[in-house]
C-alpha positions in Angstrom: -4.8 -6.1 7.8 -7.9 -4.1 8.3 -7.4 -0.5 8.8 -6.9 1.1 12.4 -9.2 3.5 13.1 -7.0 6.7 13.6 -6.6 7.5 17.9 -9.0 10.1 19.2 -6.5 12.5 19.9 -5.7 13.2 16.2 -9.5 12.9 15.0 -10.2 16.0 17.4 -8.9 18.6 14.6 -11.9 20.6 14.3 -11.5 21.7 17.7 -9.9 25.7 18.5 -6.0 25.0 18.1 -3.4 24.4 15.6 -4.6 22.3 12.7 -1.0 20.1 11.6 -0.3 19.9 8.5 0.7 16.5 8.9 -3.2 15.7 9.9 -4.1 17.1 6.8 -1.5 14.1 5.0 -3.3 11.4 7.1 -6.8 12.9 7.0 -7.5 13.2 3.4 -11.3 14.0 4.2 -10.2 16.9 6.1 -7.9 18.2 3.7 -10.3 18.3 1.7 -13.0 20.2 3.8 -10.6 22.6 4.5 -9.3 23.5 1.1 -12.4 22.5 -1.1 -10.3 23.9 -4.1 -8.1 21.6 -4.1 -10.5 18.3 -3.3 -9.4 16.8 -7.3 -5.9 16.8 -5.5 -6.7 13.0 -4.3 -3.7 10.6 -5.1 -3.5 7.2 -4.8 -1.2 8.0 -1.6 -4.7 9.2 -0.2 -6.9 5.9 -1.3 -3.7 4.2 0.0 -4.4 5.8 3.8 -8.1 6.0 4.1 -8.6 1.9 2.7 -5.6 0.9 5.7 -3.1 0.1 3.2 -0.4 1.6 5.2 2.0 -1.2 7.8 5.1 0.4 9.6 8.2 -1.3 9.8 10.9 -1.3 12.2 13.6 -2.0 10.0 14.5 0.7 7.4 14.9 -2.6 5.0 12.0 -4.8 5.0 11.2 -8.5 4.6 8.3 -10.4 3.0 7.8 -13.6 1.4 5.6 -15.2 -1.6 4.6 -18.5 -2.6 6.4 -19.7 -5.5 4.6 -20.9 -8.7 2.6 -23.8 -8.1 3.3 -26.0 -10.9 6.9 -25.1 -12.9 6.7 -24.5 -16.5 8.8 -27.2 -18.4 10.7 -26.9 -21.6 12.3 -29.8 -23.6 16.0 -28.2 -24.1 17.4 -32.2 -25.3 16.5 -35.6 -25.3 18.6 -38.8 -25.5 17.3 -42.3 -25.6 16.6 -45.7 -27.8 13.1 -45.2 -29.9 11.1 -48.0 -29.0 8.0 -49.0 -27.3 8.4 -49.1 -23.1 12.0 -47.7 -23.6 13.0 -44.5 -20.8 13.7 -41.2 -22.6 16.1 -38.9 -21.0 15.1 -35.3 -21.4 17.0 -31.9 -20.5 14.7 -28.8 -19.8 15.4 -25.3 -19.9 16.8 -24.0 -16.6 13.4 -22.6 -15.0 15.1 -20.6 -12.1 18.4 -18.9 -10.7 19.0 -21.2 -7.7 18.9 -24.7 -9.2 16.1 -25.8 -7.4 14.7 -29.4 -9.1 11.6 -29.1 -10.4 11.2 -33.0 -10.2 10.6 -35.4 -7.9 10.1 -39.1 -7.3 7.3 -41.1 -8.9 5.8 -37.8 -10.3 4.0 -38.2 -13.3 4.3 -35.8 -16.3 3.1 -35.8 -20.2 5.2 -35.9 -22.7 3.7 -35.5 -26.2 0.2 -36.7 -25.0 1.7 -40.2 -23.3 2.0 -40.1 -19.1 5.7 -40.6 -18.1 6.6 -41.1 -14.6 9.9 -40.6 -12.9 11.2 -44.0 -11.2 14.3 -42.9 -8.7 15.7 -39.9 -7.4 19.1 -41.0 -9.4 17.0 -39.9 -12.5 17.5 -36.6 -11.7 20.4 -34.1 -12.0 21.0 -30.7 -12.2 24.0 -29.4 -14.4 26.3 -27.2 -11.6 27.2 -24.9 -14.6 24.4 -24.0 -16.9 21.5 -24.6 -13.8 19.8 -27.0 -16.2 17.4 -29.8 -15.3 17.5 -33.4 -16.5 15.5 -36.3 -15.9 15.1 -40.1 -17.0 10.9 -40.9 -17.8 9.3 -43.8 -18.1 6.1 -44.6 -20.1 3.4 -45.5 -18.0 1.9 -47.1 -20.8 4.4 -49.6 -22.4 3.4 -49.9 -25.5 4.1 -46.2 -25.9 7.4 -44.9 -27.8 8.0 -42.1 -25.3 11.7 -41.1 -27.3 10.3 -40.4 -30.5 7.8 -38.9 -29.4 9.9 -36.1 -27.1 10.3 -32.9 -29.4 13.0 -30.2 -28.3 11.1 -27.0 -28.1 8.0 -29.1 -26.7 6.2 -28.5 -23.4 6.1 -31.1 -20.3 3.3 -31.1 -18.4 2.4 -32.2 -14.8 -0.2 -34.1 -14.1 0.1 -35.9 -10.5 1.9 -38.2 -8.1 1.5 -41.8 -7.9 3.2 -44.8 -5.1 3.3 -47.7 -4.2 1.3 -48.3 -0.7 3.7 -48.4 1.8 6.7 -46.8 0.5 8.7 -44.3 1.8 6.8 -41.0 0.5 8.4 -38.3 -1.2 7.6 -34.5 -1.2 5.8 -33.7 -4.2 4.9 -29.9 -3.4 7.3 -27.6 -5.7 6.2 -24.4 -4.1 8.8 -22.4 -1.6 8.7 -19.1 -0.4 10.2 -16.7 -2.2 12.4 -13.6 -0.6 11.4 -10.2 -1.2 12.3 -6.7 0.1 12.5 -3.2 0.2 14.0 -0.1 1.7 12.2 3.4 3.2 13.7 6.1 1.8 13.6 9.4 3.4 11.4 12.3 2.0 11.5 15.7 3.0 9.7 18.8 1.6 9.2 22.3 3.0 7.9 25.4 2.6 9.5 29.1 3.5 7.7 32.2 3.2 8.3 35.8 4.6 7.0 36.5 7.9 7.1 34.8 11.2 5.3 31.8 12.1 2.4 33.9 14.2 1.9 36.5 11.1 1.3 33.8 8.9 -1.8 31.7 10.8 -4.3 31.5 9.4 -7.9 31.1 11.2 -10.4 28.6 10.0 -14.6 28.5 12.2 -16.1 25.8 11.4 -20.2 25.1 10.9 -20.6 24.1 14.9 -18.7 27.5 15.7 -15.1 25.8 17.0 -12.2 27.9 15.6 -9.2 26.1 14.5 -5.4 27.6 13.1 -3.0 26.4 10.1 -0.4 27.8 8.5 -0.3 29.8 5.1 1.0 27.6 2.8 0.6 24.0 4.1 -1.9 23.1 1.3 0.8 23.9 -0.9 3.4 22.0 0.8 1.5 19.3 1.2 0.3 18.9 -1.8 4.1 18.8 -3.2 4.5 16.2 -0.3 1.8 14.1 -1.3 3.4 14.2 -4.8 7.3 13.4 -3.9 5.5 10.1 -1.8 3.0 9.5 -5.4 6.6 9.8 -7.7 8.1 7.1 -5.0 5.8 4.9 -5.4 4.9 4.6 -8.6 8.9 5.3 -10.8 11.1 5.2 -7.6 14.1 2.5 -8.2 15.9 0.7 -6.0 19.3 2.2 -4.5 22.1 -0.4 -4.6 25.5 0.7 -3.3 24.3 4.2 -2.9 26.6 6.2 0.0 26.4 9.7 1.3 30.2 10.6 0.6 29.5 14.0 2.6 28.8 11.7 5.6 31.6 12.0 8.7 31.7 8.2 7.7 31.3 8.3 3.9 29.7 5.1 3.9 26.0 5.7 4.8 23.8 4.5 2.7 21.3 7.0 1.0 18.2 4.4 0.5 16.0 4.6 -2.2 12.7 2.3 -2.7 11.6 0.8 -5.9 8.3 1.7 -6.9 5.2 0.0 -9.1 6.8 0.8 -12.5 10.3 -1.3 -11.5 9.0 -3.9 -9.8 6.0 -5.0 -12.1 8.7 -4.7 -15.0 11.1 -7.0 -13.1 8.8 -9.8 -11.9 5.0 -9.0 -13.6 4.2 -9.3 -16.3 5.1 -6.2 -18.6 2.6 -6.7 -22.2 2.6 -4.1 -24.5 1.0 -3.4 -28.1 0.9 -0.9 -30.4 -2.4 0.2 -29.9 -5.2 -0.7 -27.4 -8.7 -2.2 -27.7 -11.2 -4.9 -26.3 -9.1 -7.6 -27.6 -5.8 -6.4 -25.4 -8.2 -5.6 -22.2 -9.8 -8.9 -22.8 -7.3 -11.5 -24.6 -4.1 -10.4 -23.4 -4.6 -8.9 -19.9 -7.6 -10.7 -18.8 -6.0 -14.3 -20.3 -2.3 -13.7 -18.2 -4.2 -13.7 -15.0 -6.2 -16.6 -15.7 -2.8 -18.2 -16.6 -2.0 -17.4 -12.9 -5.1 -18.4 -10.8 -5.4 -14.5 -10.4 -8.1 -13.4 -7.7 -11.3 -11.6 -8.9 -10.9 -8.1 -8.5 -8.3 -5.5 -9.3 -7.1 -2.4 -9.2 -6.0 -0.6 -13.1 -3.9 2.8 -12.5 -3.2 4.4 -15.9 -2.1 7.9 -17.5 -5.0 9.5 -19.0 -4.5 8.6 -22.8 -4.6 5.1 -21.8 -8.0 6.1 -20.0 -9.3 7.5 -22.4 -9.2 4.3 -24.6 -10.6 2.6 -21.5 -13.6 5.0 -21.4 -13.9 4.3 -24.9 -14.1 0.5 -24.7 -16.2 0.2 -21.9 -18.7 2.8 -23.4 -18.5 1.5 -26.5 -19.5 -2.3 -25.6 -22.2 -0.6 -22.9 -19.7 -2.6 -20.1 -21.5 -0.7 -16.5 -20.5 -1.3 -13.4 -23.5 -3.3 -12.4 -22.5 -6.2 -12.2 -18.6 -5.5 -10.4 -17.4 -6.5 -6.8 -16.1 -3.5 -4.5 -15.1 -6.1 -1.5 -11.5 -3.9 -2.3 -13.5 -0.8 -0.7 -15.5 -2.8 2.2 -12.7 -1.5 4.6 -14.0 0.1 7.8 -13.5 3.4 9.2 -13.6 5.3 5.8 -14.6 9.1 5.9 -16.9 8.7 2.7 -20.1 6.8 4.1 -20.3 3.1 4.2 -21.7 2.2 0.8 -18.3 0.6 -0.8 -19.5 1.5 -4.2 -19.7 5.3 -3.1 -16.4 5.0 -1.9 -14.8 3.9 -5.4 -16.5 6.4 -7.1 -15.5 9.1 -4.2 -11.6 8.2 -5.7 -12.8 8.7 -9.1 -12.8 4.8 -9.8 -14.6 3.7 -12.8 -15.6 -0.5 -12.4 -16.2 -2.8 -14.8 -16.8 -6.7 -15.1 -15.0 -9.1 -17.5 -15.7 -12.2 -17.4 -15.6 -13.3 -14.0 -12.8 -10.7 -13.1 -13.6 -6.6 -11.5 -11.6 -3.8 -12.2 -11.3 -0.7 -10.9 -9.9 1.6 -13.8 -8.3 4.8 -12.0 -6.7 7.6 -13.9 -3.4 8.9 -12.2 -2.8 12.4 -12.3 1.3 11.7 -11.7 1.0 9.6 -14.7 0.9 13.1 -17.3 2.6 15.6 -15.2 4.7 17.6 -17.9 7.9 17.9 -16.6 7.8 14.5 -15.2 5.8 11.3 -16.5 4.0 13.2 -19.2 7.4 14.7 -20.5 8.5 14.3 -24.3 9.0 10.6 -25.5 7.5 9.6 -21.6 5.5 6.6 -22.1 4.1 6.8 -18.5 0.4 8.1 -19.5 -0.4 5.1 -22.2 1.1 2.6 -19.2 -1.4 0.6 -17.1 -0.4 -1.2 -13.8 -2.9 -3.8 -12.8 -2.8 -4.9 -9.5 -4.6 -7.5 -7.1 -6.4 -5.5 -4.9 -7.1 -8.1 -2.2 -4.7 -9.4 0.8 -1.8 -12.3 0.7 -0.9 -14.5 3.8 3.5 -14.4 3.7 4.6 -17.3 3.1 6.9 -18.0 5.7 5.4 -15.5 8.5 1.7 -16.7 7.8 0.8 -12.5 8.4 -1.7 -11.3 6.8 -1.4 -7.7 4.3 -2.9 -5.9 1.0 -1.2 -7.1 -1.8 0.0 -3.4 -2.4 1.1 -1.5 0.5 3.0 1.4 1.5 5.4 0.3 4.5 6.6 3.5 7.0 9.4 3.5 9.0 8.6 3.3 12.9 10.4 5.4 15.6 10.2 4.5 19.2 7.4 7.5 19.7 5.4 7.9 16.2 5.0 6.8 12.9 7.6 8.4 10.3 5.0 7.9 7.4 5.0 11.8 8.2 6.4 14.3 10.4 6.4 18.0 10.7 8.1 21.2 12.2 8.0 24.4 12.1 10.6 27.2 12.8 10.8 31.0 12.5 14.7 32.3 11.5 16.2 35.8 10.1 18.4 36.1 7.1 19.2 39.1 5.5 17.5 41.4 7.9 14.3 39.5 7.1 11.9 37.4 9.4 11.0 33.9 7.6 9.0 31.3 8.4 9.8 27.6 7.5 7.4 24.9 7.3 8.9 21.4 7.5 7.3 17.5 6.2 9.6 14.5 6.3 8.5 11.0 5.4 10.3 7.7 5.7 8.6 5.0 3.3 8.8 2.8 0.4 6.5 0.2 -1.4 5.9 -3.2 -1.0 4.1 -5.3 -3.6 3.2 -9.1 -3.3 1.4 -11.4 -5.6 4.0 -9.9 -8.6 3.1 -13.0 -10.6 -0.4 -12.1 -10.7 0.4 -8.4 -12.0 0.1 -6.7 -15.6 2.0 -4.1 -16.4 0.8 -2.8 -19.9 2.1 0.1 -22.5 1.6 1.5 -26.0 4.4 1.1 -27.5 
């Protein structure tokens, strides 16, 4: 959905009062006018806010749904039959998913080895109840073709169409379904304690138009670790499955924990890797899988920076410019960076290229080479790239509309839990502290997984 301009009330900050730190987490413009020093601090969590690709959700688990493949992939696993011309061949495919489902129906036509075989009855097809496995009886459509001999195992079968007899009873012949997906929020918290009380640690900001404005010492760094905790969800978090906080009174609630980028492209993209990368692997590997897919045109590419750097040297290399590339991905309204969308890639240190008929927008993640995380020894997180649609999806069985990538936040009855904050002055020890307080309730949502790369050096 197109993003929701933020409500007045918040958009007021450079008025005299207390500047929150969590409007400096939804305001990334004003973060950084406030604390220019740290304006190379932007994350994709920020590109993720300002471009609307944010949706609450009122359940701490969330639903969507995709469309399935269009056409299934089909894989001669046996055949059985009489060679001869005309004569049915009964052929066995490899099992293309977990639930059974029957690839087949009625009166479809496939290719077999360059002859059109057609499937006569739904008593032609079975599915075996222990392996999963699909068998079906063709005929030639041609008979004067030898269909059996000419079925190899190993051999793909191809769809080509439907055909019936006028006024017959008329089968389905649409193999698509929606597919389930989901995710869970998982709590974040971060804070930030300092000596002093709340009052001796303000600090004053005046502003060009002469309004005076108040934050607290410290919230840059606190929300810059925040920022990071939400970037390391996103992008490595995994799943929680059977996960309980045994200190709880009950012992049985469930500490929820999302999966992020990395585990879900690895689980249902389509991971690639090489031992090195050039023009060929950008081109002939990545660029090919997504035509395989009937990918959209433009994408986002997130990488570590030694993978960037092979990026930077491809595209300068083959004098690839960004002339020629789409930015409808940055065409979203309400941005805080002027309303040229090619200022506001570049504005999030985007680089854009055009291949073939395909844009992306190469991004270099800081998180992706942090030492003691991603870039720690035998870490193979900066020469990984995750390529991603960057355009919307309808679900499948809802019909609502949402960016392919998305960050969903858990809604309370009164705000938005994408963040909140407190504050609270305490003694210990004979000494005045201050505590400074962010909590988040999020996790990531990803659609269109089929149409994803996920690529590595190995």
């Amino acid at each position: 959905m197109p993003y929701t301009p933020t409500q007045p009330s918040v958009r007021q900050v450079f008025t005299e009062g207390y500047m929150s730190g969590e409007t400096l987490i939804n305001r990334p413009d004003i973060f950084e006018e406030v604390f220019p020093f740290l304006a190379e601090e932007k994350t994709i969590v920020d590109f993720m806010i300002v471009s609307g690709r944010k949706k609450n959700t009122i359940q701490s688990t969330y639903n969507w749904h995709e469309e399935d493949a269009l056409i299934p992939v089909c894989q001669i696993d046996a055949k059985a039959g009489s060679a001869g011309a005309g004569n049915p061949v009964t052929i066995t495919i490899e099992a293309i998913n977990a639930d059974k489902e029957v690839p087949f129906k009625q009166w479809d036509i496939w290719r077999i080895n360059g002859y059109n075989c057609w499937i006569e009855k739904t008593a032609d097809i079975t599915v075996s109840a222990g392996d999963g496995k699909h068998q079906a009886i063709f005929r030639p459509v041609n008979t004067a073709n030898d269909v059996v001999t000419a079925a190899t195992v190993g051999d793909w079968i191809i769809w080509v169409g439907s055909a019936k007899a006028d006024g017959t009873a008329q089968p389905p012949s649409m193999f698509s379904k929606p597919l389930p997906f989901s995710g869970k929020t998982q709590i974040i918290p971060t804070n930030y304690t300092t000596h002093g009380s709340a009052a001796a640690n303000k600090a004053f900001i005046k502003t060009k138009s002469g309004n005076e404005f108040f934050y607290y010492r410290g919230v840059e760094q606190a929300v810059v670790r925040h920022k990071m905790a939400i970037v390391y969800t996103l992008l490595i978090g995994q799943e929680s499955s059977g996960l309980n906080d045994t200190a709880h009174e009950d012992g049985t609630t469930e500490v929820r924990t999302t999966g992020g980028m990395d585990e879900v492209m690895r689980n249902d993209g389509n991971p690639l890797s090489d031992s090195a990368f050039d023009f060929d692997e950008l081109q002939n590997k990545i660029n090919k899988t997504l035509d395989e897919v009937f990918a959209p045109e433009e994408y986002f590419a997130l990488m570590g920076n030694e993978l960037k750097y092979d990026i930077d040297n491809i595209l300068f290399d083959r004098n690839i410019t960004n002339g020629s590339a789409n930015y409808g991905a940055f065409a979203t309204s309400d941005w805080q960076v002027g309303n040229d969308p090619m200022n506001r890639a570049v504005s999030y240190n985007f680089s854009s290229a055009k291949l073939g008929q395909r844009t992306y927008h190469f991004r270099q993640e800081k998180a992706l080479y942090y030492p003691s995380i991603t870039g720690a020894t035998g870490m193979s997180f900066p020469n990984t790239m995750y390529v991603l649609p960057a355009n919307m999806i309808r679900d499948a069985k809802t019909g609502e509309w949402m960016y392919a990538m998305c960050i969903r936040t858990k809604a309370s009855d009164r705000e938005d839990r994408f963040t909140t904050e407190w504050v609270r002055d305490y003694r210990t020890d004979d000494v005045d502290k201050f505590r400074f307080n962010h909590r988040s309730e999020l996790g990531w949502m990803q659609a269109r997984l089929r149409q994803t790369v996920l690529w590595e050096k190995s």
